[in-house]
Structures are given as structure tokens and as C-alpha cells.
C-alpha positions, 0 to 999 in steps of 0.5 A: 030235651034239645041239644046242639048234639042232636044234628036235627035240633043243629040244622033246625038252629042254622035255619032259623039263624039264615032267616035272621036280618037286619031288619029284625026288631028285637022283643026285648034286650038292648040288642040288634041283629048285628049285636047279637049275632056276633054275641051268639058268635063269640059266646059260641067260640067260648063254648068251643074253646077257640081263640083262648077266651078266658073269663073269671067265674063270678062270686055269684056264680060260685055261690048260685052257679050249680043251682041256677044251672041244675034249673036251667037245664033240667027241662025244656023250659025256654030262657027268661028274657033279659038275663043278664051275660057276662061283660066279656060278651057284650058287644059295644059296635052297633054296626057290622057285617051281618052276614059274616056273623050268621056264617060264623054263628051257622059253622060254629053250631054245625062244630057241635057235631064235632064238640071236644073242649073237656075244659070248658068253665062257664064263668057262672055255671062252672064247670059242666058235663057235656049233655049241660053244654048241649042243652043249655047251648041250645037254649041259648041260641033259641033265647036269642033267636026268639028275641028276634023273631026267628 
């Protein structure tokens, strides 16, 4: 399975995120290229604990969280399409500098390399280990880049 603490699997990701552009149209989602780079982005920081994000674990999520996680993780099995995020992570501007937002995303996915954030809380999973966070941030980042084609 892949994890963002593979650095193959890290380089494979900034690559596909460099050939993300602006032209590109989404498959699905309500999102462009722009949104969901600087969602990747922040969802990314989260994950790395910068910037002191803070996000309320969700009724749901302390009831189905350790579950849903369990059967997100326990193969390669790609994301399902429109699932929904956290309200936190949705990004209302419909414009912005693109490019600032792939060098962000690209820098924050090479920090795995270096990943220390014992506190990190999923705001639905909860609390998970470390090889949980590789392999779902990977999933992540891939959801989004093959919502757009890359």
C-alpha cells in the first residue's frame, strides 16, 4: 500500500500535483483547480499541525470514525468520489494564485519526509497511528489529483 512516507510515492505525488493547471476540469466535485489545490493545502497543514488548526471531532465520526477508517486504509483501494470534508477545509474564493498553492501543497507532501505531529486528531477518524496517516494522506492527494485528471 502507499504512504506519503515512502519517498517514491512522495515524488510521484509532486509530480503529478506540477502537471496540475488551471485549465483542468474536474470529474466530479464542485471544485477547480484553485480550490482544490489550497484545500490539499491546508488539509496538508492540518495533518502537519502548522498554523494551529483546530477542528471539532463530529458526533458521526465518534460513532463510525475508527470503522470508516479501518475500511479506508486496510487496502489500496482508491477514495469514493464526492465524499464529503470537514466545513473548515472548504474554500469559499473561487480565485487565487495557483501556482503559490502547488509549491505550498508540493513542500508540505516533501515535509513528510520529516512528519512528527504525535497530536494530530482527525476531526472524523480521531485519533490515528502513523502508518494511518501515510496511507490515508496519500489517498488523499491522489482522490484529488485524479478529480482532476493528474
Amino acid at each position: 500500500m502507499k504512504t506519503l512516507f515512502e519517498e517514491a510515492t512522495r515524488n510521484e505525488l509532486i509530480q503529478r500535483v506540477h502537471s496540475l493547471q488551471e485549465g483542468n476540469e474536474a470529474l466530479w466535485g464542485k471544485m477547480n483547480a484553485y480550490q482544490m489545490a489550497k484545500h490539499c493545502t491546508l488539509w496538508d497543514e492540518w495533518v502537519h499541525g502548522r498554523n494551529n488548526p483546530v477542528y471539532t471531532r463530529s458526533f458521526l465520526g465518534q460513532i463510525f470514525g475508527k470503522w470508516a477508517l479501518k475500511n479506508s486504509v486496510k487496502d489500496g483501494t482508491p477514495m469514493q468520489r464526492n465524499i464529503p470534508t470537514s466545513r473548515d477545509l472548504v474554500i469559499r474564493e473561487t480565485s487565487g494564485d495557483l501556482g503559490l498553492q502547488k509549491k505550498k501543497w508540493m513542500e508540505l507532501i516533501a515535509a513528510y519526509a520529516f512528519y512528527s505531529n504525535p497530536a494530530f486528531v482527525h476531526d472524523f477518524f480521531g485519533k490515528m497511528t502513523k502508518e494511518e496517516i501515510g496511507i490515508f494522506a496519500y489517498k488523499h492527494a491522489d482522490h484529488h489529483l485524479r478529480q482532476f485528471n493528474c
